[in-house]
N, C-alpha and C positions, 0 to 999 in steps of 0.2 A: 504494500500500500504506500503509496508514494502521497506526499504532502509538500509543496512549494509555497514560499511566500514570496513576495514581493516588497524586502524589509527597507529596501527605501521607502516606497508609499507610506510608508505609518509616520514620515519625517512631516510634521505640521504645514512647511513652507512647500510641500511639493504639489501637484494639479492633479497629477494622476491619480488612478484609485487603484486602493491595494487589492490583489486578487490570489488566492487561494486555489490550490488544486487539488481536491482529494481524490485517489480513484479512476484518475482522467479525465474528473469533471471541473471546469472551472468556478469558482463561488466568488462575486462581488460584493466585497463587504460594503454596506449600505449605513450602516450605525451603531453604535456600543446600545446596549439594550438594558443592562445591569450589570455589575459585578461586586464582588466580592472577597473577603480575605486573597486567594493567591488563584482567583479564578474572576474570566470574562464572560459576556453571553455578548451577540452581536449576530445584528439579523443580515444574514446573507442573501442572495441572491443568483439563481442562475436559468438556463433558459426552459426550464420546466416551475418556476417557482421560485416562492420563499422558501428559509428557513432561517431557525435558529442554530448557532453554532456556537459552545461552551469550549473557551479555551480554560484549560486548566494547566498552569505549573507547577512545578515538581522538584524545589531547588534545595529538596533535603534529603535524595535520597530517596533509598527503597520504601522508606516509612510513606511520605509524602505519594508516592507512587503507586503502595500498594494501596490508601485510600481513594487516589483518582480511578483506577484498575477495579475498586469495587463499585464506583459507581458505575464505570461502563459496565460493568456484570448488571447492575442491576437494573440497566434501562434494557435487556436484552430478558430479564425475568420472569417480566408478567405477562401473560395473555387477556391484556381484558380491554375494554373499549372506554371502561373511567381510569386508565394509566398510560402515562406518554409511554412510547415506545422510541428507541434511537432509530434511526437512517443507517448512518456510517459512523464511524469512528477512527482516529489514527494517533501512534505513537510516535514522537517525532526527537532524536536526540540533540539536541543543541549544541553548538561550538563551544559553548563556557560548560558542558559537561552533563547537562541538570537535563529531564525531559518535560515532554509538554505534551499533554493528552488534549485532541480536537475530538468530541462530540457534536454528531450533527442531529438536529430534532427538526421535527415539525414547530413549524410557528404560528402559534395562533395569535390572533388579532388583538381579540379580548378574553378577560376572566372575572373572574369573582372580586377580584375587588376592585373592578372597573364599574359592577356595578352597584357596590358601594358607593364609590367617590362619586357615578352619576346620579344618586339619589342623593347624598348629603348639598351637590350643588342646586338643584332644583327641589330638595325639599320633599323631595317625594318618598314613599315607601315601597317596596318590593312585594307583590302578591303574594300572600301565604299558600296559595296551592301551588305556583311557582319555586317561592324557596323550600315548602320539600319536596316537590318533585329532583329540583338540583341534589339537596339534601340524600334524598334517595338513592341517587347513581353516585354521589361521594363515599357513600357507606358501601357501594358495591365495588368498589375500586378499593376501597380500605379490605373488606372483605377479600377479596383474591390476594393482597398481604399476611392480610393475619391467618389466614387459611389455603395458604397458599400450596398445590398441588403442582407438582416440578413431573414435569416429562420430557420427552426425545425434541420434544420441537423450540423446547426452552431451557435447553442444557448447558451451564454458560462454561461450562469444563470446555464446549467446542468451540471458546472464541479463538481466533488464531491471529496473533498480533505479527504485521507485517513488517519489519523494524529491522533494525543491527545488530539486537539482544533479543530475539522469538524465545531464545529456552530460558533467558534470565524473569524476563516478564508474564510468559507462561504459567512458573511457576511461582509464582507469585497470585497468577488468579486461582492454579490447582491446590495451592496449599490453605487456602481460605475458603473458596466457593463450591469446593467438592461435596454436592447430598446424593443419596443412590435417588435413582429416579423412581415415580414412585409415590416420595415419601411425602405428607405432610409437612410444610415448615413455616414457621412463622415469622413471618415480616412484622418491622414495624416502620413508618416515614419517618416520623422519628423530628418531624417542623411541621407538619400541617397547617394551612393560614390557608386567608381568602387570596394571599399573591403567590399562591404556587397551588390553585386550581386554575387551569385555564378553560375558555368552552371552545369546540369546536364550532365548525360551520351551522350544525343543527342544533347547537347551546348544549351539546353536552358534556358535561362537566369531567376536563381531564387533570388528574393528580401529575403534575408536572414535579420538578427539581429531587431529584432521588437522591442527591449525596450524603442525605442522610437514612435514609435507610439502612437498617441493619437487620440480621437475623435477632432475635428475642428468643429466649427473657437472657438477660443480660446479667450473673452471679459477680457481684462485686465482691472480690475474694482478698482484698489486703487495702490499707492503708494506701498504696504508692496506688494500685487501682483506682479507689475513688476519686483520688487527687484527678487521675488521670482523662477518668471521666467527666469528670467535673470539667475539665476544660473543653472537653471535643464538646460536652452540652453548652457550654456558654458561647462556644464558636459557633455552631450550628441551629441551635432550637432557639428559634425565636420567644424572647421573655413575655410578651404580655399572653403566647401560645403554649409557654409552655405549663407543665404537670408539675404540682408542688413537692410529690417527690423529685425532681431532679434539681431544686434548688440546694440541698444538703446532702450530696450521697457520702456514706459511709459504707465500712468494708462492711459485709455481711448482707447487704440491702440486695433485692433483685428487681430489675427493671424488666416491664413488659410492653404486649404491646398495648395495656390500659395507657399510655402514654397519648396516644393518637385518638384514643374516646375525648380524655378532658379537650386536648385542642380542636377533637369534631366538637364538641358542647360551644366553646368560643366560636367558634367559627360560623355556625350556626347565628347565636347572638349577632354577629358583625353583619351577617346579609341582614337579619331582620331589623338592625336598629340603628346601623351604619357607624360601631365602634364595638372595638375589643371588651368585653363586661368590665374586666381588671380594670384599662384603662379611662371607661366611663366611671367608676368607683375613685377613681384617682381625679378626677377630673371637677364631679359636682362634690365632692367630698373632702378632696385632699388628704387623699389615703396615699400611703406607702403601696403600689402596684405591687411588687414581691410581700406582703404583708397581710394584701388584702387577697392573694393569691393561694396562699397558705392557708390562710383563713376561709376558703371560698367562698368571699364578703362579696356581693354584686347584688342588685336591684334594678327591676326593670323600669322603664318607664311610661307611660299613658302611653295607649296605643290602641290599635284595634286586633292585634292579634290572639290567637283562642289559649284559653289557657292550657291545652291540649298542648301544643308547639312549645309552650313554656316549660311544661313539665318534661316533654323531652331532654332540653337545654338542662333542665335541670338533672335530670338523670343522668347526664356524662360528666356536671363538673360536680361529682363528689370526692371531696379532699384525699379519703383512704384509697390507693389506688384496688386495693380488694373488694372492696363494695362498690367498686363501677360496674355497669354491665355489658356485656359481649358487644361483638361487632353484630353478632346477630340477634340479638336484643332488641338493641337499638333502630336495627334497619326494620325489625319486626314491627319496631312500636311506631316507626315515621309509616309505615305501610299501613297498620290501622288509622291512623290518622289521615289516611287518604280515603280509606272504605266508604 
């Protein structure tokens, strides 16, 4: 797999536009889209379309590389129609020694909290048989994670990385991502938010940005562990989404994928009332967000939605992550709610 830049074009003073080649195809980069600690997203361009393309570097080594290497495993994981799926992908070694992993995605237009922000500027509210219908197909994209069934056609032991190092990188995804096929495994997103659902063309609700996904339940087995966790969660999971156990992990604790219910329960709140709950508690209150999170202190406000919808929300954000309930719980109870 071959990957070309065009590393003058990124020089600010030049006219030209930088172009990408993966595969033999060329990609016009059009704009930076988002980025992130030691990763870019930028919407590309070529003669069948858009898309998004996720530069990730790699300037620490294996460690750094095996976490890039598992996200591409896991946009190659799911089979479902509420989870992004990748296009291509490439490993590319750098002159200064470090590597750089190119992901190519689908780009969609709009997502979930597009229509947030277009409801808070006009004032308007989003239809309740609308948000759980969304609701609906997020829990079944959550669903094919937490219950996730691994077979032949989503085997990520068969990615084959076309590079200068295939046996070093290889194993790298063999020695992590290896489950017999088969088997049940459990996913978790591990960030869930309204800016990492996107909707397709027919508004259906796709679970984009996987680099935090991991397999679950997670055994925090030492001191140097927690520590350890503690930071990839502060890198990764967004605070006013995330689960109040992962504000304090200690050795002995295990994380699951009840992690991804409290941030559906948020999430849920944010289409209906156009703010994080936490952050609405912080806001008309002047609560401590992480305090009022712990506590899971939130209230809603005048509205016309059924107390039905509410008591959902409230069913995911309960503090003890063992009294939350399933992914199939909750999809059960948003489906009576439609009956």
């Amino acid at each position: 797999m071959d990957l070309i830049i065009n590393c003058l074009s990124y020089i600010p003073c030049l006219s030209f536009d930088p172009i990408l080649k993966i595969n033999g195809v060329n990609y016009k980069i059009e704009r930076l889209l988002g980025e992130g600690g030691f990763s870019y997203v930028y919407l590309v361009k070529t003669y069948n379309g858009q898309y998004a393309l996720k530069k990730i570097t790699c300037p620490f080594g294996n460690e750094n590389l095996k976490v890039a290497l598992q996200e591409v495993s896991n946009y190659k994981e799911f089979n479902s129609p509420f989870i992004v799926r990748s296009i291509d992908y490439s490993v590319v070694s750098e002159k200064e020694g470090y590597k750089t992993v190119y992901i190519l995605l689908p780009f969609f237009e709009t997502g979930v909290q597009d229509i947030i922000t277009d409801n808070a500027l006009n004032d308007t509210q989003i239809d309740e048989k609308i948000a759980i219908r969304m609701f609906i197909d997020i829990c079944r994209g959550l669903h094919s994670m937490h219950r996730h069934h691994r077979n032949a056609s989503n085997d990520t032991n068969a990615i084959l990385l076309d590079t200068d190092s295939d046996a070093e990188n290889q194993s790298l995804i063999n020695n992590d991502f290896g489950t017999e096929l088969n088997e049940t495994t459990v996913f978790a997103h591990g960030d869930l938010k309204p800016s990492n659902i996107m909707l397709s063309k027919d508004e259906t609700p796709v679970i984009c940005d996987l680099g935090s996904c991991q397999k679950m339940p997670i055994n925090i087995t030492s001191f140097q562990h927690a520590i350890g966790y503690q930071e990839l969660v502060e890198e990764h999971c967004t605070l006013p989404y995330r689960a109040p156990e992962l504000f304090d992990i200690k050795s002995g604790d295990t994380i699951t994928e009840s992690i991804d219910i409290w941030s559906l329960g948020c999430t849920l709140y944010a289409l209906l009332y156009g703010l994080n709950p936490f952050e609405r508690e912080e806001q008309i209150n002047g609560a401590n967000i992480t305090l009022a999170i712990n506590a899971g202190k939130y209230s809603y406000p005048d509205g016309d939605y059924t107390q039905k919808i509410k008591n959902l929300i409230d069913m995911c954000l309960v503090v003890d992550p063992k009294e939350r309930p399933s992914i199939e719980t909750v999809l059960a109870t948003a489906l009576e709610i439609t009956s």
